[in-house]
Residue, then its C-alpha position, 0 to 999 in steps of 0.5 A: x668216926x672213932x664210933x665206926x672203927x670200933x664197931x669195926x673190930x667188934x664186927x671182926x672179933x664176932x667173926x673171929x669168934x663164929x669161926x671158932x665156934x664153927x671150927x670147934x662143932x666141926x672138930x667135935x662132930x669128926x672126932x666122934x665120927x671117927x672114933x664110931x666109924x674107925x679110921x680106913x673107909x672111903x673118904x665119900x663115906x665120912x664126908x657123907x656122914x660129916x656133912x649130915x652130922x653138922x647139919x643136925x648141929x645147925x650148920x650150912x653145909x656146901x659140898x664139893x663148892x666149886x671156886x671161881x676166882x679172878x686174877x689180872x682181868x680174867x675170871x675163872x670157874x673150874x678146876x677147883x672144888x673144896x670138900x666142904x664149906x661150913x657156914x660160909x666160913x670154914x673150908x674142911x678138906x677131908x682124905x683118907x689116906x695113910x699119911x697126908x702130904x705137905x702138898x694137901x696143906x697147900x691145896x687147903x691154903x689154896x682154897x682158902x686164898x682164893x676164897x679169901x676165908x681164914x680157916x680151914x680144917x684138913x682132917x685125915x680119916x685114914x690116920x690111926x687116931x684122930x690126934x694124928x689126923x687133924x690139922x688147922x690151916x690159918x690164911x695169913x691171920x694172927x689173932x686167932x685164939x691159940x690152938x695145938x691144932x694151928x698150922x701156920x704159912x712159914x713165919x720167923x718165930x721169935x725165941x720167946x715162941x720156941 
């Protein structure tokens, strides 16, 4: 018994850490992309060029993944596609705008509920610089590696985390 609930955890910390692993290629890949391409294109454009980029690197890429989820009996098929599923793992939302909008956070944390994942990534492409850009989306989960890039749902913080 006590053998099953630790491969158990060692089955969650490599999870964990593929997540992590795949997070950071992706990170990587838009930065260099944004700063070749610059900030401003169409957002067709970057997802286009993102999805290849992680494919050269060896990940799975689903584009515009369609959800289909089921809710007190009932199934349903439309209404929801993520920008990209990356190794079946981590959900990348992608714009180009000015400025994202609380609202784009909770479509990422949206998806990411309905697929029952834990991080997602929503990279602007319009922003001046990629800093400004990115922003990681965490679905209620606490034991990722610390990131500046974390954004986590509303949690009262304790004063020591202020």
């Amino acid at each position: 018994m006590v053998g099953d609930g630790m491969r158990g955890v060692g089955e969650a910390r490599d999870s964990e850490s593929r997540v992590e692993h795949v997070a950071a290629v992706v990170v990587d890949a838009a930065y260099h992309l944004h700063r070749e391409l610059g900030p401003g294109l169409l957002e067709s454009v970057y997802e286009t060029v993102l999805a290849r980029m992680l494919e050269q690197r060896g990940l799975r890429v689903e584009r515009h993944k369609t959800i289909s989820f089921d809710f007190h009996g009932l199934h349903f098929d439309e209404g929801f596609r993520v920008d990209l599923l990356i190794d079946g793992c981590c959900v990348v939302e992608l714009k180009s705008i000015e400025r994202t909008a609380p609202v784009h956070l909770k479509q990422l944390l949206t998806y990411l509920r309905l697929l029952d994942l834990r991080l997602g990534l929503l990279i602007n492409f319009g922003a001046a610089t990629f800093k400004e850009g990115i922003k990681r989306v965490v679905n209620g989960h606490h034991v990722f590696a610390p990131s500046r890039l974390r954004v986590r749902q509303a949690l009262p913080r304790a004063p020591h985390d202020v």
